[in-house]
C-alpha positions as CSV (number, residue, x, y, z in Angstrom):
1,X,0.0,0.0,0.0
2,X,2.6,2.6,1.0
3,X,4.6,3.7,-1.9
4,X,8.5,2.5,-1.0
5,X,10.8,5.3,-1.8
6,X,13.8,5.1,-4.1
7,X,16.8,3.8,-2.1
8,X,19.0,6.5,-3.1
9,X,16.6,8.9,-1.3
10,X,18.3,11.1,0.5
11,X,17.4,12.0,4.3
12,X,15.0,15.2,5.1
13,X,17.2,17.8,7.7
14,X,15.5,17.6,11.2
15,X,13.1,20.0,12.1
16,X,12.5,19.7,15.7
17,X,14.7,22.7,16.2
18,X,12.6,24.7,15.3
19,X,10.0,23.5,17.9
20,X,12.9,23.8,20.5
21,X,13.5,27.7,19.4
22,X,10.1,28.7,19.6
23,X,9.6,26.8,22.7
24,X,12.7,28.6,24.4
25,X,11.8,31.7,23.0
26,X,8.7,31.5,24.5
27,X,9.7,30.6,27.7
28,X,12.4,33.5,28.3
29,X,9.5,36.6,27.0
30,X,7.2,34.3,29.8
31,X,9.7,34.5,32.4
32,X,10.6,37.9,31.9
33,X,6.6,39.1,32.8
34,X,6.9,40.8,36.0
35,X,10.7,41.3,35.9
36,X,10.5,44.7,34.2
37,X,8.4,47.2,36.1
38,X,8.9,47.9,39.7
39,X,6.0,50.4,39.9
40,X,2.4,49.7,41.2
41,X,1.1,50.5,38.0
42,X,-0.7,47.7,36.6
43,X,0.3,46.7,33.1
44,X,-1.4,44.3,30.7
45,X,1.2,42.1,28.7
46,X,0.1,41.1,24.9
47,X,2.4,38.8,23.2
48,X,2.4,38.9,19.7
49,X,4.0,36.1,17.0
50,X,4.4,38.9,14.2
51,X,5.7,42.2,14.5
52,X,2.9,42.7,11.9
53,X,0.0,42.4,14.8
54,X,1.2,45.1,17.0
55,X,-1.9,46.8,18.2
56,X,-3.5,50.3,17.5
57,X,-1.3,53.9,19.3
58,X,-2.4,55.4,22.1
59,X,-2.2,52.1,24.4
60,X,1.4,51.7,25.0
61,X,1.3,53.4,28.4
62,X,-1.0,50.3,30.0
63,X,0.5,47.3,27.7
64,X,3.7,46.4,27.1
65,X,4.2,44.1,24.1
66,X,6.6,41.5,23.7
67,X,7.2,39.8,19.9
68,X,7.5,36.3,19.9
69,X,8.8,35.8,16.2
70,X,7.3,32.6,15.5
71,X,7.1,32.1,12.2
72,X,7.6,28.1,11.5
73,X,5.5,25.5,12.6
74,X,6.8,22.2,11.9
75,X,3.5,19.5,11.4
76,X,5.3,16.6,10.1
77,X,9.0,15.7,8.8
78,X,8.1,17.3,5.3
79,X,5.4,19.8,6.1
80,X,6.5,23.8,7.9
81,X,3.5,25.8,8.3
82,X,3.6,29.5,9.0
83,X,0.1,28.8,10.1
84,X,-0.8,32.6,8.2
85,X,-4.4,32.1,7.4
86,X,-5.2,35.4,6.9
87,X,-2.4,35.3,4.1
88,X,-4.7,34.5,1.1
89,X,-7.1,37.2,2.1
90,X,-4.7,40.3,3.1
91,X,-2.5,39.9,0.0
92,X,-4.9,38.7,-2.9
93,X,-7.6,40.3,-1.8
94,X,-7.3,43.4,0.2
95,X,-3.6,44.1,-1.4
96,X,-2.3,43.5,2.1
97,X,1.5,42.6,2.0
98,X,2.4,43.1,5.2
99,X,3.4,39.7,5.5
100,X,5.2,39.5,2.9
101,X,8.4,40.4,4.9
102,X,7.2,37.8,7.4
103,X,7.2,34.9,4.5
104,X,11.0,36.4,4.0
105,X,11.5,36.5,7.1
106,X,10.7,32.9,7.3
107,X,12.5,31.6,4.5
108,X,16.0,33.5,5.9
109,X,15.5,31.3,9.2
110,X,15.4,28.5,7.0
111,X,18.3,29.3,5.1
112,X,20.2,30.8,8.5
113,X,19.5,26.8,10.2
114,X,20.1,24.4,7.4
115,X,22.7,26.3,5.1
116,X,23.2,28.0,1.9
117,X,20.4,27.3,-1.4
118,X,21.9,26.2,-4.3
119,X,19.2,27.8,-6.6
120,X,15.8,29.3,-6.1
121,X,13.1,29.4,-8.4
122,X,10.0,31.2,-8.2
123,X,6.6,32.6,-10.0
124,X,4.4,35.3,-9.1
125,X,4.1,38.6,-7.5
126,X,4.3,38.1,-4.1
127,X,7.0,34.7,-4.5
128,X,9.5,37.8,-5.8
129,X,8.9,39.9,-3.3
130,X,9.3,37.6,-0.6
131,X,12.6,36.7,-2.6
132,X,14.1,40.0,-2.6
133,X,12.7,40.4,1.4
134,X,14.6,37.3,2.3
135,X,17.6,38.4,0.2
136,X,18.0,41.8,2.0
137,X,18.1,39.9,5.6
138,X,20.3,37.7,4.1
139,X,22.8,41.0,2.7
140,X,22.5,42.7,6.2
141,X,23.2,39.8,8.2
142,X,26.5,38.4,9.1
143,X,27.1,35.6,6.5
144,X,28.4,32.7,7.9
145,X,29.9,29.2,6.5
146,X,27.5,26.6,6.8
147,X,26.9,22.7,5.7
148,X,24.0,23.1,3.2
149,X,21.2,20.6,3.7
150,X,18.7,21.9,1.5
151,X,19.6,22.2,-2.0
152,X,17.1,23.9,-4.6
153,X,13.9,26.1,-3.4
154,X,10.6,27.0,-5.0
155,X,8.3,30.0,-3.8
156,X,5.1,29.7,-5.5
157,X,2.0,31.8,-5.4
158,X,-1.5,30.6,-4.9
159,X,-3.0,32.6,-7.7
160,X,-0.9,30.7,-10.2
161,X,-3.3,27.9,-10.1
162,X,-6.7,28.1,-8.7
163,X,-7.8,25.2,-10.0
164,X,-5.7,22.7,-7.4
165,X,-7.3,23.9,-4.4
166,X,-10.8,23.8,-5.9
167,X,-10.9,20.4,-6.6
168,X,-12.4,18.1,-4.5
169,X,-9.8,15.8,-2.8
170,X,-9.8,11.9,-2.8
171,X,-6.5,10.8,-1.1
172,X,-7.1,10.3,2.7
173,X,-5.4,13.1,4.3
174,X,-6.9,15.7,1.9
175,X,-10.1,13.8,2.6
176,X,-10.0,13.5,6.3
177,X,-9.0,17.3,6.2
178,X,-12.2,18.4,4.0
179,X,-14.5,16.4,6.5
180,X,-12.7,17.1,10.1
181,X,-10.7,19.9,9.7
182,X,-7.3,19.3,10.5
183,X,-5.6,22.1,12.9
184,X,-1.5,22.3,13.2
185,X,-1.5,19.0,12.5
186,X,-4.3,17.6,14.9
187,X,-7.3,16.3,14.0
188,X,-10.7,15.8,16.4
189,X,-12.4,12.9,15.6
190,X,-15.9,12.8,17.1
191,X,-18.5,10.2,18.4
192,X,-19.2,9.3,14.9
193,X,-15.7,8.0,14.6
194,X,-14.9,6.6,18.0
195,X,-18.1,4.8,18.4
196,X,-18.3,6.2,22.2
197,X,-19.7,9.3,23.8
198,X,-16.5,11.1,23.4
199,X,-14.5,12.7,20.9
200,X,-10.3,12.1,20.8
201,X,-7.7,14.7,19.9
202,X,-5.0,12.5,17.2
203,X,-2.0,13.7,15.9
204,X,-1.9,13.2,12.3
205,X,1.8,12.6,11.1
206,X,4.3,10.2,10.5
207,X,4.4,8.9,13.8
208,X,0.8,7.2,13.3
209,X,2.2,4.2,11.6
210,X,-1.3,3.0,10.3
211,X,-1.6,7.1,8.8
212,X,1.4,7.2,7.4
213,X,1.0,4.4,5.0
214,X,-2.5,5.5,3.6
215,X,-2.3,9.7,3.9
216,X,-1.1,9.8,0.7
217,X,-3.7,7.1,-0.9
218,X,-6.4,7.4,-3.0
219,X,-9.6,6.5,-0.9
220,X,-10.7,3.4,-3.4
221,X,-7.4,2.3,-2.0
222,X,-8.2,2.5,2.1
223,X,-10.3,0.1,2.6
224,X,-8.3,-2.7,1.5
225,X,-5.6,-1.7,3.3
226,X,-7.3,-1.4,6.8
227,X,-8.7,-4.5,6.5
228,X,-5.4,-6.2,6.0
229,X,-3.8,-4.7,8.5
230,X,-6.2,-5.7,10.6
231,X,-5.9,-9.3,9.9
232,X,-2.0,-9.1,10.6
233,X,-2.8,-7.3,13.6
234,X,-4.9,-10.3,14.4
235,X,-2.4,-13.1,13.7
236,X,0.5,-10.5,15.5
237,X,-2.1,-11.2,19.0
238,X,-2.7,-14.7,18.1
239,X,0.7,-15.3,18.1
240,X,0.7,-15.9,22.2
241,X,-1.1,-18.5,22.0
242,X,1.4,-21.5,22.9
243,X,4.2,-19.5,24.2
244,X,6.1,-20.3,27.0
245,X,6.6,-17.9,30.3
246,X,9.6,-16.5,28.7
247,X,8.0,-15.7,25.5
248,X,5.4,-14.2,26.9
249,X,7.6,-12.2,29.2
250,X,9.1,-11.2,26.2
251,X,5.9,-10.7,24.2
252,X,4.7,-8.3,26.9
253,X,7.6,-5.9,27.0
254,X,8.4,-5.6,23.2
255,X,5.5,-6.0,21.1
256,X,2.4,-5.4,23.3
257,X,2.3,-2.0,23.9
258,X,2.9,-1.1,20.5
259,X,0.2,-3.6,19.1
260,X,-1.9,-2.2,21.0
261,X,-1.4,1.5,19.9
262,X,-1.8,0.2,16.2
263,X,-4.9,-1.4,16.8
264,X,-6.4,2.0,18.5
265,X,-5.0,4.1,15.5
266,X,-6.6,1.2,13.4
267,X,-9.8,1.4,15.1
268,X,-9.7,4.4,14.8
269,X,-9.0,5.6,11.0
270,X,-11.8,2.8,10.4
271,X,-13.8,4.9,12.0
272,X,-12.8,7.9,10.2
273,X,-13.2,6.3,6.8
274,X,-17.0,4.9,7.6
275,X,-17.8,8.6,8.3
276,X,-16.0,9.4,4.6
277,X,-17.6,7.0,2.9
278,X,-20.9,7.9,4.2
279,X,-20.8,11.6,3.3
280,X,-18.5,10.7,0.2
281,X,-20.7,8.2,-1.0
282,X,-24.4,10.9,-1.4
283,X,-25.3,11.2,-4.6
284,X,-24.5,15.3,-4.7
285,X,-20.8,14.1,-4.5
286,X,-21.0,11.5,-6.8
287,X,-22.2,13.5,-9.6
288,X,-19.8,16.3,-8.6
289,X,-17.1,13.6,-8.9
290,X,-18.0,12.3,-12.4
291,X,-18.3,16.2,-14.3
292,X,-14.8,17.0,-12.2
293,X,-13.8,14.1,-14.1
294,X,-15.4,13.7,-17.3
295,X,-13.2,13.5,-19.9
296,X,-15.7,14.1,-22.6
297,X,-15.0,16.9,-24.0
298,X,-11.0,15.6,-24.2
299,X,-10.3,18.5,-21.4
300,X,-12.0,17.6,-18.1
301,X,-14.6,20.2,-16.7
302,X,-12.7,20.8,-13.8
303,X,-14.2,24.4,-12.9
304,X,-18.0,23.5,-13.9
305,X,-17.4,21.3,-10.6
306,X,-20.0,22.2,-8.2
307,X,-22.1,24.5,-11.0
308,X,-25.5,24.8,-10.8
309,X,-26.4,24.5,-14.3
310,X,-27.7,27.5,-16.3
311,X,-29.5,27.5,-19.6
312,X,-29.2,30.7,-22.5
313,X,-32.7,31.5,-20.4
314,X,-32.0,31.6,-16.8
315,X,-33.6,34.1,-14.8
316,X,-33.7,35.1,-11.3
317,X,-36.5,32.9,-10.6
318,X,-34.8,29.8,-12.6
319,X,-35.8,26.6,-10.4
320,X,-31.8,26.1,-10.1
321,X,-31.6,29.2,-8.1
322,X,-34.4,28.8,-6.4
323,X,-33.1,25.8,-4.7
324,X,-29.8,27.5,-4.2
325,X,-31.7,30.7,-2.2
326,X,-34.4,28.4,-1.0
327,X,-32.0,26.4,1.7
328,X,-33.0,27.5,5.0
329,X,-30.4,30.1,5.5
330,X,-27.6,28.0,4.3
331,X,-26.7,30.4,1.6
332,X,-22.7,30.0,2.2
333,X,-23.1,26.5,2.6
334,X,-24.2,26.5,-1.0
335,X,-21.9,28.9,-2.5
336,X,-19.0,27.0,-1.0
337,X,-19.8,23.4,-2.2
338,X,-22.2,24.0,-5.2
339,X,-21.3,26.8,-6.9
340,X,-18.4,29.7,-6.9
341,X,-15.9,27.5,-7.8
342,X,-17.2,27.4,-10.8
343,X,-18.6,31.2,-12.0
344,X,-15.4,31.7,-14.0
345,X,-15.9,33.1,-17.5
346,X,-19.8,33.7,-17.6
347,X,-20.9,36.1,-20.2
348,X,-21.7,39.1,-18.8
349,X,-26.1,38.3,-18.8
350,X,-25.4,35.2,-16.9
351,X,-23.0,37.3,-14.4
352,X,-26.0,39.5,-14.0
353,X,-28.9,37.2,-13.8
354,X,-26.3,35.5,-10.7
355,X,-26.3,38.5,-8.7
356,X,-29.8,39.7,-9.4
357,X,-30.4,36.6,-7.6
358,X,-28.0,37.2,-4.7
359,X,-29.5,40.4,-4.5
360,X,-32.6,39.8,-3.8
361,X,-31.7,37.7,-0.8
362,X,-29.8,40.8,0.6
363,X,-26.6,43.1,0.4
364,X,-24.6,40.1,2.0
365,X,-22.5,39.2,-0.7
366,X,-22.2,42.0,-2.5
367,X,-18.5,41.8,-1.7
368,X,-18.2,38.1,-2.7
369,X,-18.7,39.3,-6.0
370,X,-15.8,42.0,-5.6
371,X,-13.8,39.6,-4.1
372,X,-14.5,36.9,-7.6
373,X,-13.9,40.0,-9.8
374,X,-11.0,41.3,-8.2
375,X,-9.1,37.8,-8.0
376,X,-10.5,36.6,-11.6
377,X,-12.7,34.3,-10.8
378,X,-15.6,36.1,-12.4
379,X,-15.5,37.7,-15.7
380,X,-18.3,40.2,-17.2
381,X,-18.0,40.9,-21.2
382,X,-19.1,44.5,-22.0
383,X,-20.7,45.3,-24.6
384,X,-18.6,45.5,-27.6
385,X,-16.1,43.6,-26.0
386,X,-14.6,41.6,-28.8
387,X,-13.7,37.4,-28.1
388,X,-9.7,38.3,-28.2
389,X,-10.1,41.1,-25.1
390,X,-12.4,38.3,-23.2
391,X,-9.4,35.5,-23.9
392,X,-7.0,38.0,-22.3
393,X,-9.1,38.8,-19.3
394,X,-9.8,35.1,-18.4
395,X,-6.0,34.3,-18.3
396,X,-5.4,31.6,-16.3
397,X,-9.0,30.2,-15.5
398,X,-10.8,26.8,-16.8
399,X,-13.4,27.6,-19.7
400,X,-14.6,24.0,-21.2
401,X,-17.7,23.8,-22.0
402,X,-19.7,21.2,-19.2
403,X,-21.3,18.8,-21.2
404,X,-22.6,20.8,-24.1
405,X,-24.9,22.7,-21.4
406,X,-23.6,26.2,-22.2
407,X,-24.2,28.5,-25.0
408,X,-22.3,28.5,-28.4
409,X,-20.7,31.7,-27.8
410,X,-19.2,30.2,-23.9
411,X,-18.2,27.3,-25.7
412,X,-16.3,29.4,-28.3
413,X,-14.6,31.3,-25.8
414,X,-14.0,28.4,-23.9
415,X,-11.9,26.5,-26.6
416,X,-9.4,29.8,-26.3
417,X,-9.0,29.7,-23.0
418,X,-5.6,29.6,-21.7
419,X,-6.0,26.8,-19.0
420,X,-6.8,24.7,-21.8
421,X,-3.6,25.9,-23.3
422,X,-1.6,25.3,-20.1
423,X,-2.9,21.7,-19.7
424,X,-2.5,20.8,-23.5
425,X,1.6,22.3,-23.0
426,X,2.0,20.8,-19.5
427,X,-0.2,17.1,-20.2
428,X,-2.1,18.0,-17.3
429,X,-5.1,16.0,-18.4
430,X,-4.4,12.1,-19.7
431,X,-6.2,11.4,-22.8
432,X,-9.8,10.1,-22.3
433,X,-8.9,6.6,-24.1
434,X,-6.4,5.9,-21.2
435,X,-7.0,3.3,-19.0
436,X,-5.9,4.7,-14.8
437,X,-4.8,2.2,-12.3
438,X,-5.1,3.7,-8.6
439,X,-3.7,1.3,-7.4
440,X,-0.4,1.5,-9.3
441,X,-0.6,5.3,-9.9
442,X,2.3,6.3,-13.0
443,X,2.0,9.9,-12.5
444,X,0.5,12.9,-10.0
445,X,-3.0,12.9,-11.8
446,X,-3.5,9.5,-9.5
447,X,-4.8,12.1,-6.4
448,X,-7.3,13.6,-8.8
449,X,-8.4,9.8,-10.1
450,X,-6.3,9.8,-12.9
451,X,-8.3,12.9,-14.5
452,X,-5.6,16.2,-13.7
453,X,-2.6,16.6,-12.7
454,X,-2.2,19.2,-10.5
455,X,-1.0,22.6,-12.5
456,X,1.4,23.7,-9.7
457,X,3.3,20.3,-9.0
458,X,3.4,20.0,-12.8
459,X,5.4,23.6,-12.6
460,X,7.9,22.2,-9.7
461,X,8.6,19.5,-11.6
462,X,9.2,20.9,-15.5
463,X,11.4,23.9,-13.7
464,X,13.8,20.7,-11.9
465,X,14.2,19.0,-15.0
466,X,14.6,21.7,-17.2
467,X,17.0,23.7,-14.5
468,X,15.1,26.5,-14.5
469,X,13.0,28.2,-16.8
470,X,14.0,27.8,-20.3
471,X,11.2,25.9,-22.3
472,X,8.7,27.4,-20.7
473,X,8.2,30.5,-22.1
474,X,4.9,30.1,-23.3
475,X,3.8,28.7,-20.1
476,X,4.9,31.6,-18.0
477,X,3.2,34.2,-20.6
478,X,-0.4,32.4,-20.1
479,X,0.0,32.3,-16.5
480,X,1.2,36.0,-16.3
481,X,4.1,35.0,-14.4
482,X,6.8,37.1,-13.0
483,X,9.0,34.1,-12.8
484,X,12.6,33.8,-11.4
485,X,15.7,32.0,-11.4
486,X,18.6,32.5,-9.3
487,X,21.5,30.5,-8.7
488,X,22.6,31.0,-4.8
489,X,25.7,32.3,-3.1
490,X,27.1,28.5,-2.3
491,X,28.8,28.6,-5.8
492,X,27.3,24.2,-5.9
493,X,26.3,23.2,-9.3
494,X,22.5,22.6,-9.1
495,X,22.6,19.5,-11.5
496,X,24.9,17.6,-8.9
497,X,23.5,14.3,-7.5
498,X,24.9,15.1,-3.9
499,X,21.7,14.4,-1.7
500,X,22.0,18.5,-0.7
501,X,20.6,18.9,-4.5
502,X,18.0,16.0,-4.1
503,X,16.0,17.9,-1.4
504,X,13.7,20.5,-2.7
505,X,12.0,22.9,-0.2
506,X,8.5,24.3,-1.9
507,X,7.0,27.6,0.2
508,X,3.7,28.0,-1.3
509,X,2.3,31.3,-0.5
510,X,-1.5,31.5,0.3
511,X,-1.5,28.1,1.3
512,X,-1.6,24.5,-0.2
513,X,-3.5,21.5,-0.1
514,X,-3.0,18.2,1.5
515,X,-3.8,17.0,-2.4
516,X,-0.7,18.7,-3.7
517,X,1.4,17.8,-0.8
518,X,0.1,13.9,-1.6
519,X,1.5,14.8,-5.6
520,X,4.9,16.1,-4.4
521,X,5.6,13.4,-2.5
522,X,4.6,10.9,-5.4
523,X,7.1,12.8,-7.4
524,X,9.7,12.9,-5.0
525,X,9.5,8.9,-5.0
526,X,9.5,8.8,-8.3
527,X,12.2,11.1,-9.1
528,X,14.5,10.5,-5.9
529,X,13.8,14.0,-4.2
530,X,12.7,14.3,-1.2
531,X,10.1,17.6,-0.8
532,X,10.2,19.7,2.0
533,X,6.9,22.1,2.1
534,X,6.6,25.4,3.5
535,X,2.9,26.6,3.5
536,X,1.7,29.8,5.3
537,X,-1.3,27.4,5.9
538,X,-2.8,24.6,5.2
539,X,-5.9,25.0,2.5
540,X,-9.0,23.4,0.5
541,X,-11.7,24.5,-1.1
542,X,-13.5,25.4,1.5
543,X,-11.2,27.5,3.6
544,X,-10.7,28.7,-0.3
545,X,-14.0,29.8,-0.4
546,X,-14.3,31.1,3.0
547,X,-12.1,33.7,2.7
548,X,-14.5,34.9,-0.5
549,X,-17.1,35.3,2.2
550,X,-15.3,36.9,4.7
551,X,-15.8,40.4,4.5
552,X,-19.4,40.7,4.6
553,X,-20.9,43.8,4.4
């Protein structure tokens, strides 16, 4: 079940020190409260991770403030969070980027701990800036002769590819994430799951031995799994019978305790996939599933996902939105699993007939609609506007036509677009006469079913192979890029097969997805890298979403 990596993998750097330095950190700003003022005046202590969150003037008499510069949170041997998740929002939406020097910030304690970068590549906006942030700490600071233990690094911005977050997730982790919401790394899971009165608190790394070997599956692929491991689990505990005292001895203070762990882990992500399977398994799912998937037409209708289907003649009173406005107050319920994902490249009547509908159930999300404007994700043509100034404006979103539902001139527009450019240069779709075996996946498309690889692991790895950018011209112009290549101080040839060059570390800025995570580390098996992520949080469609709805009126 769990994939075996390459033997000439090379080892990840350890990252428990950075729990240790933001545990001692902590401790010394805790032990100084107190210490500092000898006066009878009472003062109010606020301890802050960023610099960035320093409260409003005029308060400075009554609080002092103390900056804990936190800025990595390691969840698991290959994943660093920044846990930022106000990060999307600020800086693609409000045109925040205060923490922008915080991702540099982040990415020069990483390069102070674990040496010198042999190259760093990067596309997008904010992945430059956050460069050139790092680069300036780097320039002031006192440089210093260090092992290197990371080799290459990758900074890439969410709003390269939009459509990897907004597709619904089928490998375990992404799934149990979507369901129960993992938090730094911990997951709840409630009566449902434990079949008790109680809920349990489970740490969700590789530590879990039976988690570690399905996190990165694809769900068709669980089941099987758990219910073999829970026949050797069985014959491990049958195995006392006929054993002697000192076998039994032995029995008790080697393999017991740790049998018995498994088989609560076991019981428990048995648990966890019932609940899956129930919710997975409705027929709302299933059909989102199958048009995600549909490889008829040749490019899969990723976008028209969780659409609501609307004819040349919808109107505000169109049965489909009727049931969308008609759901009990669940109105961002709706939106976040039926349909925004998917309003990219309406014509402009469609556009209009949407939020004449949203309208009339109130002001709320007026600023939902700014928010899909301003990031792309919906796209109005004015009157006059000719097909080549539409194809421009759409840039990097999905525009195949779902199942011949949409008008000629959508479809039209659609077979410009430039995702279905991108996919056609990068093969990010398999062809629809391909047979996919999950259960010996040959590429990343496995943690999408076979049906799409995802757009930014695709971009990791062509920039690898290639050594940077060259070849991928084109690719960069449809995705409006401001890419980057850079080869680092350390003066080490990239291409060298030193185990320093085999470990890549990939900062995604406005956050990743279990999903892609799952694809990196199917290409680092493949490829004999091993992928270190840096995230400034964990995402999905929903959080995705969320953050659309946020700033409500």
């Amino acid at each position: 079940m769990a994939h075996s990596a390459r033997r000439d993998s090379p080892e990840l750097p350890d990252f428990s020190i950075l729990k240790r330095l933001a545990r001692d950190q902590l401790i010394y700003l805790l032990e100084q409260v107190g210490t500092r003022h000898s006066s009878c005046r009472r003062h109010t202590h606020q301890l802050i991770k960023h610099p960035e969150q320093r409260p409003e003037q005029g308060i400075f008499g009554d609080v002092s403030i103390d900056e804990w510069p936190f800025y990595l949170l390691p969840l698991d041997d290959d994943i660093i969070s920044l846990e930022l998740p106000e990060f999307f929002q600020d800086n693609f939406l409000a045109g925040d980027q205060r923490w922008v020097r915080t991702a540099g910030s982040a990415l020069h304690l990483l390069y102070s701990l674990y040496g010198p970068f042999s190259k760093v590549y990067g596309i997008g906006r904010c992945s430059k800036m956050a460069y050139e942030s790092w680069r300036e700490q780097v320039e002031e600071g006192e440089q210093k002769a260090r092992q290197a233990e990371i080799g290459n690094v990758f900074l890439i911005d969410r709003d390269v590819d939009f459509v990897t977050p907004l597709c619904s997730q089928v490998v375990y982790e992404g799934l149990v994430d979507d369901i129960f919401r993992i938090k730094c790394g911990c997951v709840e899971f409630g009566p449902d799951v434990t079949a008790s009165d109680k809920s349990v608190k489970v740490m969700l790394n590789s530590q879990d031995k039976v988690f570690s070997e399905i996190r990165n599956e694809h769900f068709s692929n669980v089941f099987g799994f758990l219910s073999q491991k829970a026949r050797n689990l069985q014959t491990a505990y049958d195995k006392r019978r006929g054993m002697d005292i000192k076998q039994m001895k032995t029995f008790v203070s080697e393999e017991l305790k740790g049998l018995k762990q498994e088989h609560r882990l076991l019981t428990l992500h048995i648990g966890a996939s019932e609940s899956i399977m129930k919710k997975k398994t409705k027929q709302d799912f299933q059909e989102l599933l199958k048009t995600e998937h549909c490889k008829n037409p040749p490019l899969c209708s990723l976008f028209q996902s969780r659409c609501v289907e609307f004819g040349p003649d919808v109107t505000a009173s169109d049965k489909s939105v009727k049931v969308m406005l008609n759901s009990q107050d669940k109105v961002f319920s709706e939106i976040r699993n039926e349909h925004f994902s998917n309003v990219f490249g309406f014509l402009s009547q469609k556009a209009r007939n949407l939020q004449t509908a949203y309208d009339s159930y109130g002001v709320d999300h007026l600023l939902t609609f700014s928010n899909l404007r301003q990031l792309g994700l919906l796209v109005e043509q004015q009157p006059g506007e000719t097909l080549t100034v539409m194809e421009s404006k759409v840039g990097k979103l999905v525009n195949d036509k779902t199942a011949g539902k949409l008008t000629d001139a959508f479809s039209s527009l659609a077979k410009k677009s430039n995702f279905r450019a991108l996919s056609r240069k990068l093969n990010l779709v398999p062809k629809a006469d391909e047979e996919y075996d999950l259960r010996v996946p040959r590429d990343m498309a496995y943690i999408f079913s076979g049906a799409y690889i995802p757009l930014s692991c695709k971009l990791i790895e062509q920039v690898l192979e290639r050594d940077g950018w060259t070849g991928l011209e084109e690719v960069t112009r449809l995705l409006n890029g401001h890419e980057f290549a850079v080869t680092g101080s350390s003066g080490v040839d990239s291409r060298g097969k030193n185990d320093t060059q085999r470990i890549i570390l990939v900062m995604f800025l406005g956050g990743c997805t279990y999903s892609e995570i799952s694809a990196l580390r199917f290409l680092g098996r493949e490829k004999g890298y091993k992928f270190i992520v840096v995230t400034t949080a964990i995402t999905n469609s929903s959080r995705l979403l969320e953050a659309l709805l946020d700033n409500h009126v």
